[in-house]
Biotite code that builds the C-alpha atoms (Angstrom):
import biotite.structure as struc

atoms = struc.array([
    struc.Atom([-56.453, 27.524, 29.341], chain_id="A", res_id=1, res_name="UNK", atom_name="CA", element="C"),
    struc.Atom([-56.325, 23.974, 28.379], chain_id="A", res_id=2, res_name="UNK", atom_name="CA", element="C"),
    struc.Atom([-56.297, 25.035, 24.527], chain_id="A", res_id=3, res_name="UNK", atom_name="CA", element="C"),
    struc.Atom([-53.424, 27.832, 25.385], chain_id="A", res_id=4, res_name="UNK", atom_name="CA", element="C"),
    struc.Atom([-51.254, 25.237, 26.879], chain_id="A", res_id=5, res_name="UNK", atom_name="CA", element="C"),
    struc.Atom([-51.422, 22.762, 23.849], chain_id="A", res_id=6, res_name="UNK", atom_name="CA", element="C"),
    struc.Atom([-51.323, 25.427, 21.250], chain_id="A", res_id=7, res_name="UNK", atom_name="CA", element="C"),
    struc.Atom([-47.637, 26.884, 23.737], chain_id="A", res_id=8, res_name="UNK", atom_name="CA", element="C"),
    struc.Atom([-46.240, 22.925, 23.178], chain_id="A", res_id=9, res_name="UNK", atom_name="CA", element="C"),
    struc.Atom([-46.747, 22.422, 19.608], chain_id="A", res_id=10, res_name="UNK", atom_name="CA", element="C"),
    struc.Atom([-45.290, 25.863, 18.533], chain_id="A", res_id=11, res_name="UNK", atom_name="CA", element="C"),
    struc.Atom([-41.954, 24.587, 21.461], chain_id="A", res_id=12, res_name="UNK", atom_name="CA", element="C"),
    struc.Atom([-42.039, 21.567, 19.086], chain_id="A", res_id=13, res_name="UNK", atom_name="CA", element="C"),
    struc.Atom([-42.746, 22.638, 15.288], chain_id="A", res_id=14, res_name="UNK", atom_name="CA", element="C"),
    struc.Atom([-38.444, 24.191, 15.018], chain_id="A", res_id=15, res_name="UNK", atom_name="CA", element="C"),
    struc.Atom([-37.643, 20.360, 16.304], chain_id="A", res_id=16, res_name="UNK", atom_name="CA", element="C"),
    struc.Atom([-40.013, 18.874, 14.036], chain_id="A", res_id=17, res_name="UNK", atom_name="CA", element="C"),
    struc.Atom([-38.966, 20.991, 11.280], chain_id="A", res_id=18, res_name="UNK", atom_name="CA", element="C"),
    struc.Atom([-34.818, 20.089, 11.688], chain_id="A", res_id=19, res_name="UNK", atom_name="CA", element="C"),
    struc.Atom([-35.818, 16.646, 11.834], chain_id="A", res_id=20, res_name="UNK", atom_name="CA", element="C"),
    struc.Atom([-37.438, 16.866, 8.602], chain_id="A", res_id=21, res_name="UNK", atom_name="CA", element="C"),
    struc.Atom([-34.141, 18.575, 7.079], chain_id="A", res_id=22, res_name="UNK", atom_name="CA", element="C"),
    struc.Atom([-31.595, 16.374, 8.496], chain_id="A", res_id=23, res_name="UNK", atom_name="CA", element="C"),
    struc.Atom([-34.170, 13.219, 6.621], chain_id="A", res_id=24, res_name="UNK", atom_name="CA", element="C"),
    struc.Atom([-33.907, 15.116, 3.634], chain_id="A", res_id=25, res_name="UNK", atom_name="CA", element="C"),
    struc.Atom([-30.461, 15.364, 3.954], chain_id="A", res_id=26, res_name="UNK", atom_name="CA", element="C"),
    struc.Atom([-27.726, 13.377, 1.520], chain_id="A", res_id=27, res_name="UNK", atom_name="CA", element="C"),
    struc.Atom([-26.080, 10.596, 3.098], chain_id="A", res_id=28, res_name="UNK", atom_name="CA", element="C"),
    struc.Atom([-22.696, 9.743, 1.823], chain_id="A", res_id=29, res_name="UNK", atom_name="CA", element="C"),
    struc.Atom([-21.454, 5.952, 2.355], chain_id="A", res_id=30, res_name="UNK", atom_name="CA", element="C"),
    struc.Atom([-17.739, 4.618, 1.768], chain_id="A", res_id=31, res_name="UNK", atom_name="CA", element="C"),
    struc.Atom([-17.892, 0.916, 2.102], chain_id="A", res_id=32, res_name="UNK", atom_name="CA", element="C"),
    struc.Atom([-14.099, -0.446, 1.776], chain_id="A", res_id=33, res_name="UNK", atom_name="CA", element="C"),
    struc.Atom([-14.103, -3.568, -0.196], chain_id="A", res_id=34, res_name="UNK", atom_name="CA", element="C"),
    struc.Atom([-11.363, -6.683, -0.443], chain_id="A", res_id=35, res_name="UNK", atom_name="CA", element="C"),
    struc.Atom([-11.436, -9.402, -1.929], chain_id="A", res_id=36, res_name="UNK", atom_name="CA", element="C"),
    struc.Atom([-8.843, -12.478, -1.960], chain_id="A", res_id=37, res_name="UNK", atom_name="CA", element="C"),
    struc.Atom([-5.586, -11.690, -4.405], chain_id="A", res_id=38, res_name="UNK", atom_name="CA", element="C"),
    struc.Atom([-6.747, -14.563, -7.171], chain_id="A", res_id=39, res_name="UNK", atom_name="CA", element="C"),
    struc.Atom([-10.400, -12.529, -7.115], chain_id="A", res_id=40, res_name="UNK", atom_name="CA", element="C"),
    struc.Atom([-9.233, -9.303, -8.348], chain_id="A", res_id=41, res_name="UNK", atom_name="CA", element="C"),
    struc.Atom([-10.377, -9.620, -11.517], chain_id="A", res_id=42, res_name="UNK", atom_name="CA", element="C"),
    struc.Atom([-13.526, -11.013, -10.664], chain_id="A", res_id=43, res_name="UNK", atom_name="CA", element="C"),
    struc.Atom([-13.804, -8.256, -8.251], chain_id="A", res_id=44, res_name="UNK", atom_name="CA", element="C"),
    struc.Atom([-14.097, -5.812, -10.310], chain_id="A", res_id=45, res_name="UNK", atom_name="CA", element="C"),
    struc.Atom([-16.354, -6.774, -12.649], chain_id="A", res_id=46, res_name="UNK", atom_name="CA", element="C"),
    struc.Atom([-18.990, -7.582, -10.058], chain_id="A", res_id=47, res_name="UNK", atom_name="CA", element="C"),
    struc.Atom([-17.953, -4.012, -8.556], chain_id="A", res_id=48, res_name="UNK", atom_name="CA", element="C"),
    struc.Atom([-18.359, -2.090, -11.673], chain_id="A", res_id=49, res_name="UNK", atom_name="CA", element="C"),
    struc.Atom([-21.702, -3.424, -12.327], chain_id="A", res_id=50, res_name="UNK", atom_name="CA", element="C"),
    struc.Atom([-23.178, -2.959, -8.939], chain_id="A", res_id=51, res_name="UNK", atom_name="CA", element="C"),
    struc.Atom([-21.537, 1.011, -9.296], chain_id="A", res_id=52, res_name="UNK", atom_name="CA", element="C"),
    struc.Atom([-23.458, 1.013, -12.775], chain_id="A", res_id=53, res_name="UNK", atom_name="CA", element="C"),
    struc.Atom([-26.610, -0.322, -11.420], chain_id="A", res_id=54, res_name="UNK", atom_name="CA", element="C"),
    struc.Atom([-26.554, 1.973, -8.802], chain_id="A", res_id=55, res_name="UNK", atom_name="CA", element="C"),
    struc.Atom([-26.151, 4.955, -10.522], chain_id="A", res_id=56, res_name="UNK", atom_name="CA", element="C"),
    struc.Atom([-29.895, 4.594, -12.334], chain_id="A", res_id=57, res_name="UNK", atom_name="CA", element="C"),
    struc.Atom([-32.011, 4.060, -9.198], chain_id="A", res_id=58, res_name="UNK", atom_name="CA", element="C"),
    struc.Atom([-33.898, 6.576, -7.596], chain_id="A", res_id=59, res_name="UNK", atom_name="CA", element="C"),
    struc.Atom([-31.970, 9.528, -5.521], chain_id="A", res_id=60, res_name="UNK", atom_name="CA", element="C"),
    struc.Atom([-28.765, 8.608, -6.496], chain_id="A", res_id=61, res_name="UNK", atom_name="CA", element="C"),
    struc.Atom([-26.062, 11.175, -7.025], chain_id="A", res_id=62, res_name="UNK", atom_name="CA", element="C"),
    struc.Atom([-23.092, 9.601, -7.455], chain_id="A", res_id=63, res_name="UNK", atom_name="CA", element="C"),
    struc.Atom([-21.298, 5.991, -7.196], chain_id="A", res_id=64, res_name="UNK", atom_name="CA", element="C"),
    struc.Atom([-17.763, 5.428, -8.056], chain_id="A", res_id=65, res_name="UNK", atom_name="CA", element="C"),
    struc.Atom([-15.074, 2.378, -7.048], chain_id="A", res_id=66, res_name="UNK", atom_name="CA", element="C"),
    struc.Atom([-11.658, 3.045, -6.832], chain_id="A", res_id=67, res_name="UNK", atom_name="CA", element="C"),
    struc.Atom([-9.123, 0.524, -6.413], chain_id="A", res_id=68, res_name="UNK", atom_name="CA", element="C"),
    struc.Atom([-6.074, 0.822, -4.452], chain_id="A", res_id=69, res_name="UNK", atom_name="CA", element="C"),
    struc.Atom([-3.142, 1.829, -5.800], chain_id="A", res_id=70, res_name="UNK", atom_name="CA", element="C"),
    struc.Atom([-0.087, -0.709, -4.910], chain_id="A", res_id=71, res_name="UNK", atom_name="CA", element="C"),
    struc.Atom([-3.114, -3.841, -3.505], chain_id="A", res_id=72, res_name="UNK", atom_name="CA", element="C"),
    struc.Atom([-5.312, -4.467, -6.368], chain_id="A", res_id=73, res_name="UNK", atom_name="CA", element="C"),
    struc.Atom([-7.408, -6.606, -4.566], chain_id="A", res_id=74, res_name="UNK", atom_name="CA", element="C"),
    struc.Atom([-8.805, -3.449, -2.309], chain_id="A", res_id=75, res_name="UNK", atom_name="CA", element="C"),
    struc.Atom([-11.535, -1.139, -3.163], chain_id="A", res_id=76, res_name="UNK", atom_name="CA", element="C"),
    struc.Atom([-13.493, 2.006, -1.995], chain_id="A", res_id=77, res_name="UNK", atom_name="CA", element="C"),
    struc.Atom([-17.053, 2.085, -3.033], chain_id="A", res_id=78, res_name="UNK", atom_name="CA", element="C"),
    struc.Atom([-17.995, 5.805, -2.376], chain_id="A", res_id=79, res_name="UNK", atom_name="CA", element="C"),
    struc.Atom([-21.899, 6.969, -2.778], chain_id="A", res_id=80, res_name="UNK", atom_name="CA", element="C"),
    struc.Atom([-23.848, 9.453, -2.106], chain_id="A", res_id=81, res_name="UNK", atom_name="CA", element="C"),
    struc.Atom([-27.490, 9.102, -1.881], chain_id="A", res_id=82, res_name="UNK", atom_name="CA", element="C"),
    struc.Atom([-30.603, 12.107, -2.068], chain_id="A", res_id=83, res_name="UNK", atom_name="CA", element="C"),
    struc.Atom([-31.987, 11.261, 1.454], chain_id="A", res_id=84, res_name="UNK", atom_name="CA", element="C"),
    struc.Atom([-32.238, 8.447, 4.304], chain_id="A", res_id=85, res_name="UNK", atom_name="CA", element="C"),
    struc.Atom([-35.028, 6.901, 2.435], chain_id="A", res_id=86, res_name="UNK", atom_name="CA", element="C"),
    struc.Atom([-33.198, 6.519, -0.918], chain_id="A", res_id=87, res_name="UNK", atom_name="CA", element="C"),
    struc.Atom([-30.440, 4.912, 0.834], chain_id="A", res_id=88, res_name="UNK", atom_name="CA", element="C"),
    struc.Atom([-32.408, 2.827, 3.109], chain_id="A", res_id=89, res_name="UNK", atom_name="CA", element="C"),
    struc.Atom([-34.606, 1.734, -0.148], chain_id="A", res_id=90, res_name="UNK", atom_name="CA", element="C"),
    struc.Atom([-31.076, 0.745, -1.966], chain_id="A", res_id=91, res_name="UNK", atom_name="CA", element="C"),
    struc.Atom([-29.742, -1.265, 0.506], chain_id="A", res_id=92, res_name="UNK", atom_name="CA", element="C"),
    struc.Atom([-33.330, -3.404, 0.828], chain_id="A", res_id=93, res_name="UNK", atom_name="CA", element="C"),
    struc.Atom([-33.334, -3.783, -3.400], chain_id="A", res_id=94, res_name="UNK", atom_name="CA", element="C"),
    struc.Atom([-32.710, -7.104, -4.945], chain_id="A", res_id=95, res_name="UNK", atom_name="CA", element="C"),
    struc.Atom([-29.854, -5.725, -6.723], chain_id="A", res_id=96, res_name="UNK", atom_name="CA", element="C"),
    struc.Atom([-27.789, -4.878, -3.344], chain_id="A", res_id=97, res_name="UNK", atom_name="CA", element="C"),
    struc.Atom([-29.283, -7.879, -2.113], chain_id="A", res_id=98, res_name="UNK", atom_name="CA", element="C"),
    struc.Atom([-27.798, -10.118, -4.906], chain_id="A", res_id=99, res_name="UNK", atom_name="CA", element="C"),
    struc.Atom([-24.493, -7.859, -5.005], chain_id="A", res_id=100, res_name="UNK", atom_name="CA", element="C"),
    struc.Atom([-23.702, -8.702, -1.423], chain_id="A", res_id=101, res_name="UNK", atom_name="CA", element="C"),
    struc.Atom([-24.350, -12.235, -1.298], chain_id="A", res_id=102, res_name="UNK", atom_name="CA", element="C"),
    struc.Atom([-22.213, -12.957, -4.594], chain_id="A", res_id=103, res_name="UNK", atom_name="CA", element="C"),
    struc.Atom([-19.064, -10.626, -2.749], chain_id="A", res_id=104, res_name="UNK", atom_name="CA", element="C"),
    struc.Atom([-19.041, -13.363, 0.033], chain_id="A", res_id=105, res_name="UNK", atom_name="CA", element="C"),
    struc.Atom([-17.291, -15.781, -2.297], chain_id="A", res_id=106, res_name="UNK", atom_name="CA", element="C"),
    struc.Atom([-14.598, -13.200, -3.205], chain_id="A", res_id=107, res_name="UNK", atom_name="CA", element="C"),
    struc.Atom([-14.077, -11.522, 0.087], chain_id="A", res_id=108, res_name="UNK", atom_name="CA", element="C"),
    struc.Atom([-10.910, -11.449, 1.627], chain_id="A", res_id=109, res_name="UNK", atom_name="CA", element="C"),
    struc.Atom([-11.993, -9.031, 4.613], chain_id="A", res_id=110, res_name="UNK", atom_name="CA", element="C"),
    struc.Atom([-15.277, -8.388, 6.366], chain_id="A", res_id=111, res_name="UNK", atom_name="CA", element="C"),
    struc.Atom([-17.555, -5.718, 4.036], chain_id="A", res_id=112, res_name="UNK", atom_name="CA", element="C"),
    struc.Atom([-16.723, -2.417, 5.694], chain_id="A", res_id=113, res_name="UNK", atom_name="CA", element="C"),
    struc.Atom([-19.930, 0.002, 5.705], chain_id="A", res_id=114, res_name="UNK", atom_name="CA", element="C"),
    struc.Atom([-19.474, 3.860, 6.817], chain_id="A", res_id=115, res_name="UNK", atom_name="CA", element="C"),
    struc.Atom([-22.187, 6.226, 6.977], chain_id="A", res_id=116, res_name="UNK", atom_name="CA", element="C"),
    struc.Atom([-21.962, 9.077, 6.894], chain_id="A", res_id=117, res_name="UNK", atom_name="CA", element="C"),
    struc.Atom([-23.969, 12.857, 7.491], chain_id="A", res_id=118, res_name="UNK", atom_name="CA", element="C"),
    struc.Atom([-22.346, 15.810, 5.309], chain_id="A", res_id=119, res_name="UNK", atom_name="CA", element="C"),
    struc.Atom([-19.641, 18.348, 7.164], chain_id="A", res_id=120, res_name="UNK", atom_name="CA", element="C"),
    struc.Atom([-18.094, 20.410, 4.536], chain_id="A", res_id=121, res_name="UNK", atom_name="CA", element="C"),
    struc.Atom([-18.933, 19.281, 0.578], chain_id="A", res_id=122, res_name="UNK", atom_name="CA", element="C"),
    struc.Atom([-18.403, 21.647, -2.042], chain_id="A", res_id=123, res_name="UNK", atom_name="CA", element="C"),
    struc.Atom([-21.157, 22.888, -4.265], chain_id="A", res_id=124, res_name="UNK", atom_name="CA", element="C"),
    struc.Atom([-21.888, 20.476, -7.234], chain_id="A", res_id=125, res_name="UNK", atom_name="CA", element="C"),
    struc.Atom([-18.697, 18.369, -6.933], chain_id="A", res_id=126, res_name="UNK", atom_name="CA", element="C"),
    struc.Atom([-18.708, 15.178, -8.969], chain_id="A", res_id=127, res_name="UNK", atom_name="CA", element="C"),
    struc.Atom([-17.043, 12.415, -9.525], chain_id="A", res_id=128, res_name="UNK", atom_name="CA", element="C"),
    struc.Atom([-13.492, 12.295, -10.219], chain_id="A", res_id=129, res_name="UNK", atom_name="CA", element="C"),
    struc.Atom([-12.217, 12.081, -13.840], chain_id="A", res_id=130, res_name="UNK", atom_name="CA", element="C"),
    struc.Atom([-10.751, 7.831, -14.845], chain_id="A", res_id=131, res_name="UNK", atom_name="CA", element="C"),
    struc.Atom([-7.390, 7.705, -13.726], chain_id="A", res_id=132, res_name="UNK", atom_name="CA", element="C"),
    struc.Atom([-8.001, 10.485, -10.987], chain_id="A", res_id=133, res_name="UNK", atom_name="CA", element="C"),
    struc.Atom([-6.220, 9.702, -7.736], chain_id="A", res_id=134, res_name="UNK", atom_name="CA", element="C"),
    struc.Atom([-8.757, 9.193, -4.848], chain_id="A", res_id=135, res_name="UNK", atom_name="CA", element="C"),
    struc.Atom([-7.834, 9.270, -1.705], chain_id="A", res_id=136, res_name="UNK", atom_name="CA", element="C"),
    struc.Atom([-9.685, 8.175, 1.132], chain_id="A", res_id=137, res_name="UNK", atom_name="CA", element="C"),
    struc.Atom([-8.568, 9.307, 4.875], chain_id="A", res_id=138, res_name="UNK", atom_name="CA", element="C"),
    struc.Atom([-10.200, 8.213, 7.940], chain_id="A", res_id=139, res_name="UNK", atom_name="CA", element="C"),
    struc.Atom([-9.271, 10.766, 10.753], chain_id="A", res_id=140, res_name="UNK", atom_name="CA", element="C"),
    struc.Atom([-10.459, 9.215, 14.301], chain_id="A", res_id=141, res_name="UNK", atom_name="CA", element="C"),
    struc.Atom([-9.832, 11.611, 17.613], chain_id="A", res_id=142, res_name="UNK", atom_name="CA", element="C"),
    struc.Atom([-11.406, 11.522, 21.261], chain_id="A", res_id=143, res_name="UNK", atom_name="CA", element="C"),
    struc.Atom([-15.161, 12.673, 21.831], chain_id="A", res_id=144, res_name="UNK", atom_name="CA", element="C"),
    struc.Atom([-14.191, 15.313, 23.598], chain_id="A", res_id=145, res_name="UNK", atom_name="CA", element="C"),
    struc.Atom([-12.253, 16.838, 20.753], chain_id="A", res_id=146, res_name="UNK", atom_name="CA", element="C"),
    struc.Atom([-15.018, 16.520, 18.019], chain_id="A", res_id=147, res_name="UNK", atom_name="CA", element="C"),
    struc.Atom([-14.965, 20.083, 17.530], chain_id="A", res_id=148, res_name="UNK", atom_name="CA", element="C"),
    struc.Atom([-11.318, 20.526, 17.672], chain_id="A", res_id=149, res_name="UNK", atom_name="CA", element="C"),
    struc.Atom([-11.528, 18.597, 14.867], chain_id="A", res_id=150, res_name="UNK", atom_name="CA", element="C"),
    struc.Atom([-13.765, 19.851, 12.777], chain_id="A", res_id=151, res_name="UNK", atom_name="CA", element="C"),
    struc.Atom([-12.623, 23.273, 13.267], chain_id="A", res_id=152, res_name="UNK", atom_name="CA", element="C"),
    struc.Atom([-9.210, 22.138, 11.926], chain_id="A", res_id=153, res_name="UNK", atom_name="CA", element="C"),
    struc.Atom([-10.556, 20.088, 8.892], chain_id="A", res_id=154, res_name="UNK", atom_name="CA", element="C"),
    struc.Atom([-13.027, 23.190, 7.781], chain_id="A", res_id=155, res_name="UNK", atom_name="CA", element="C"),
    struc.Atom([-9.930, 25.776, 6.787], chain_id="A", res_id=156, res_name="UNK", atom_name="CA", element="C"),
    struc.Atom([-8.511, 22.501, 4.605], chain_id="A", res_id=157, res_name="UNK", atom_name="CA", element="C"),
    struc.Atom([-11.628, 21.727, 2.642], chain_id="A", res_id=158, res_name="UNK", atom_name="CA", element="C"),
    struc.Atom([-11.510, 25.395, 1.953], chain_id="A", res_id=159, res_name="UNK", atom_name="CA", element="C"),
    struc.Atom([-8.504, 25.850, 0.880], chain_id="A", res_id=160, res_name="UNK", atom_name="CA", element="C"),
    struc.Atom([-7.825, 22.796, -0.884], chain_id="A", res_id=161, res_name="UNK", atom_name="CA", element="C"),
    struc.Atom([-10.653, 22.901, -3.221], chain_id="A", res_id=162, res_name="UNK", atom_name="CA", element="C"),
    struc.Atom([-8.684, 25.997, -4.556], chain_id="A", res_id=163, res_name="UNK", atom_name="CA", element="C"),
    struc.Atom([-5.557, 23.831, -5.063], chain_id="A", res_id=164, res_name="UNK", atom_name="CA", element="C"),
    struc.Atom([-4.214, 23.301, -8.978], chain_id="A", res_id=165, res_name="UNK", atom_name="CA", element="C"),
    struc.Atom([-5.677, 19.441, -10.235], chain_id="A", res_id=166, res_name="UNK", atom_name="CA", element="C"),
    struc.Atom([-8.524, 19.463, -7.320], chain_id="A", res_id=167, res_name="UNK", atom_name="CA", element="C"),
    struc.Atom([-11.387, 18.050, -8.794], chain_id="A", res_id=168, res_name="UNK", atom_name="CA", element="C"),
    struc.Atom([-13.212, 17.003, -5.326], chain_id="A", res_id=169, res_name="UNK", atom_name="CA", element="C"),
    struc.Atom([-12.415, 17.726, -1.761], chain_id="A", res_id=170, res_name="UNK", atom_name="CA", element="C"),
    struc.Atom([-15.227, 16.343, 0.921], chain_id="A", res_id=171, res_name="UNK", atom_name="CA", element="C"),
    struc.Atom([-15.200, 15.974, 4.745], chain_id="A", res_id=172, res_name="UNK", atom_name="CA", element="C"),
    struc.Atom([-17.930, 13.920, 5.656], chain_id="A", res_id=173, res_name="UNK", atom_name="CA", element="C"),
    struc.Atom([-18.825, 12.951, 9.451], chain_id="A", res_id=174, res_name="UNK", atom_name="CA", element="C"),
    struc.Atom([-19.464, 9.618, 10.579], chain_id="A", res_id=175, res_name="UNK", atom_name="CA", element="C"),
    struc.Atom([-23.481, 9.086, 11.636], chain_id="A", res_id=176, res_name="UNK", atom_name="CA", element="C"),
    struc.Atom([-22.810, 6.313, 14.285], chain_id="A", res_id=177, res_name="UNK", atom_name="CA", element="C"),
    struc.Atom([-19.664, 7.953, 15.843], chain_id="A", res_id=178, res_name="UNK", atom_name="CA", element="C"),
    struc.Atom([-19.237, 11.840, 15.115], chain_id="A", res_id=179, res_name="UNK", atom_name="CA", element="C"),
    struc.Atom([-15.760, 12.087, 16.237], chain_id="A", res_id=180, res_name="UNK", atom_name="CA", element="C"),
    struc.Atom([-14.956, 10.128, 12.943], chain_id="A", res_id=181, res_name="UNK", atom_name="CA", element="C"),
    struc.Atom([-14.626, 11.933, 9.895], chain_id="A", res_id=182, res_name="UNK", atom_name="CA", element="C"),
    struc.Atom([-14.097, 10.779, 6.433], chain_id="A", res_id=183, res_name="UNK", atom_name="CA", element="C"),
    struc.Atom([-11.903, 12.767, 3.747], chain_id="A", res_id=184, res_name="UNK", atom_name="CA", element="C"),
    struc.Atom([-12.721, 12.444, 0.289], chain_id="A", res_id=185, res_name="UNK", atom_name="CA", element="C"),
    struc.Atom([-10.497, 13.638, -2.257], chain_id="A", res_id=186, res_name="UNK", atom_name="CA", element="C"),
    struc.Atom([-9.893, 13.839, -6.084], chain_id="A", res_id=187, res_name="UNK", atom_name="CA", element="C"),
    struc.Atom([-6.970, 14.852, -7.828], chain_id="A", res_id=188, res_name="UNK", atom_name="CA", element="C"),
    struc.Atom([-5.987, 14.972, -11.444], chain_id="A", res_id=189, res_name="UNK", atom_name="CA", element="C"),
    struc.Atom([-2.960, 13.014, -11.201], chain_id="A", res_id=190, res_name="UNK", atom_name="CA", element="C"),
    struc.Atom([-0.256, 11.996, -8.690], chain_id="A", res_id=191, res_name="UNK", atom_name="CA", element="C"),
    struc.Atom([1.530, 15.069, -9.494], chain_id="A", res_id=192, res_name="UNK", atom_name="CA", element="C"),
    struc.Atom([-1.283, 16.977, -8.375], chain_id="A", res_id=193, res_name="UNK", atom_name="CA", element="C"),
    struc.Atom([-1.618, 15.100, -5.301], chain_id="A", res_id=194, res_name="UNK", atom_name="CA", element="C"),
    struc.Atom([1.761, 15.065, -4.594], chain_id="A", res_id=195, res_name="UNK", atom_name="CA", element="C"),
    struc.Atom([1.800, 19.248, -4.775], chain_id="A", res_id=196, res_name="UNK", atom_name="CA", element="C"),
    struc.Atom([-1.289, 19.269, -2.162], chain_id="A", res_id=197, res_name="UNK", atom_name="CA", element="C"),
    struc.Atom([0.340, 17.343, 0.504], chain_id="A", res_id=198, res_name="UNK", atom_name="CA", element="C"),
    struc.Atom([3.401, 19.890, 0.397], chain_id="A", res_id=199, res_name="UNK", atom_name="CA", element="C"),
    struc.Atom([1.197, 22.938, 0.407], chain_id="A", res_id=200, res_name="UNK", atom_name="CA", element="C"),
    struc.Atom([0.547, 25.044, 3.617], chain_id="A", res_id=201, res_name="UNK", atom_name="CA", element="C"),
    struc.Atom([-2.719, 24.020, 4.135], chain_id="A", res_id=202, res_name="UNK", atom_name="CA", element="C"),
    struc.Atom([-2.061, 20.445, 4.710], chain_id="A", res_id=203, res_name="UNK", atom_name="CA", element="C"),
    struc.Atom([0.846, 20.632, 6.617], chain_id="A", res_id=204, res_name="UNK", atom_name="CA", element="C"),
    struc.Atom([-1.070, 23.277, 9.163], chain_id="A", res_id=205, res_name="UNK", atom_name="CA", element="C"),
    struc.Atom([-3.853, 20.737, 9.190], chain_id="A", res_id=206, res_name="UNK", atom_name="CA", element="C"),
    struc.Atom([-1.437, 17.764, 10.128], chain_id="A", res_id=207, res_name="UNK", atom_name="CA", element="C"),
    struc.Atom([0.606, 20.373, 12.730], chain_id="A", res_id=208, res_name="UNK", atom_name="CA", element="C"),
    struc.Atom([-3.541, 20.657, 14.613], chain_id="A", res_id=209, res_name="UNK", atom_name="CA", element="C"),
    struc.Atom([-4.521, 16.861, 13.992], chain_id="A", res_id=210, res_name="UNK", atom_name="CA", element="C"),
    struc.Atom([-1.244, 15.216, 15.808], chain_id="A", res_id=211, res_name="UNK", atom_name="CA", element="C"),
    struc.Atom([-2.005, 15.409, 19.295], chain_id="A", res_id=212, res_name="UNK", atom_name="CA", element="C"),
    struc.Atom([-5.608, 14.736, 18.968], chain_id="A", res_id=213, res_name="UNK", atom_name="CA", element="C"),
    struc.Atom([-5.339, 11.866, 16.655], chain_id="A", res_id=214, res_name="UNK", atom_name="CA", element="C"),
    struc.Atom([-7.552, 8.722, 18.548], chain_id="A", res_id=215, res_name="UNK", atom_name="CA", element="C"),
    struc.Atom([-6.122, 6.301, 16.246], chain_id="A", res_id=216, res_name="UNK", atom_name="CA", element="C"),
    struc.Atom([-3.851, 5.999, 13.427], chain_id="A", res_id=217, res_name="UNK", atom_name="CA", element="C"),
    struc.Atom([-4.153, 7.918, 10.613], chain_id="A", res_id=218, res_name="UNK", atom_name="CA", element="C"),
    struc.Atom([-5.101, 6.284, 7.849], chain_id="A", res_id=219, res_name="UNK", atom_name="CA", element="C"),
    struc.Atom([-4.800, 7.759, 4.389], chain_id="A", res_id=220, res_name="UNK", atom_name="CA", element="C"),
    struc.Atom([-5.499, 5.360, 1.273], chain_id="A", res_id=221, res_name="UNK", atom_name="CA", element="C"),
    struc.Atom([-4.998, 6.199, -2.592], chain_id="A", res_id=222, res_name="UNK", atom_name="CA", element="C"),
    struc.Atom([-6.706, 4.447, -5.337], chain_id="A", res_id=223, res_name="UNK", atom_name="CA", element="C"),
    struc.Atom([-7.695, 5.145, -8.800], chain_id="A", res_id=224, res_name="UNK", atom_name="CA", element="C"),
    struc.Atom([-10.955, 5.294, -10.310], chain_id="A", res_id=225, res_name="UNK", atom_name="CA", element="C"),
    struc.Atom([-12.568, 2.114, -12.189], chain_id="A", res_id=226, res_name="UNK", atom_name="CA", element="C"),
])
């Protein structure tokens, strides 16, 4: 009987063990918003571009680009996406993060702004956007209680905007610590491109939806690839 009862619990537990294996072996994306003080740009970059270039050859990474802001050059969006939990967690212990960080303090202008993030709707094999591809980075923030709302409004978009002419990446990714934050991640081929999606049906349904659940203000960035 005793055998029965212990053989019942570890088949109840084997589907949670299972999906906790999968969501480990899941990517994590990470957009870390970066600025430094106005005199530091330049310097900014070039300790930006090498940490992106650096990061790009350890283990499980697929991909690493900065941006920087279009209109304040001394702001930047480091977006990465990393194989698993324990490729990012074994990048952010390495030397070379290590030594990255602690060289940004005497540049920053702004605290270093770290989101992680679990995947929500990524297209197959999208990479990196093209130099000189507009980025744009939008944090949407609404109440708990309309997570889902949410998420059933930014679905149809990712959809249909990956179809849109100049879309070279289109991501929603959902924020690990707080799930009713989502992060868009987009690439366009130029501004004219960009400027076409944000008159096209798709957005302006998705802005109609996101209005009066909005937690915070929206907050839409666009930078250019480094």
């Amino acid at each position: 009987m005793r055998l029965t009862v212990q053989l019942l619990f570890a088949m109840a537990l084997l589907p949670l063990a299972t999906a906790a294996r999968a969501e480990g072996a899941a990517p994590v994306h990470v957009a870390t918003y970066i600025e430094v003080v106005a005199a530091s740009a330049k310097d900014g970059i070039a300790l930006l571009t090498q940490y992106r270039d650096a990061s790009r050859k350890e283990n499980g990474n697929m991909r690493a680009e900065v941006a920087r802001e279009i209109g304040r050059p001394n702001r930047f969006v480091v977006l990465e996406v990393w194989k698993d939990q324990a490729a990012f967690e074994a990048h952010g212990k390495s030397a070379g993060t290590t030594a990255f960080r602690d060289r940004l303090k005497a540049l920053h202008g702004a605290p270093y702004d770290e989101r992680v993030h679990n995947t929500l709707n990524v297209g197959p094999g999208d990479a990196a956007g093209g130099k000189g591809a507009i980025i744009v980075v939008s944090h949407v923030d609404v109440p708990p209680p309309r997570k889902d709302e949410c998420i059933a409004a930014l679905n149809p978009l990712a959809d249909a905007s990956r179809k849109g002419g100049g879309s070279q990446r289109f991501e929603v990714v959902q924020q690990t610590s707080r799930p009713n934050h989502f992060t868009v991640i987009e690439a366009w081929k130029d501004r004219k491109a960009y400027d076409a999606s944000r008159a096209a049906d798709p957005q302006r349904a998705f802005r109609d939806k996101l209005g009066p659940m909005l937690g915070a203000l929206y907050d839409e960035r666009l930078y250019q690839n480094l």
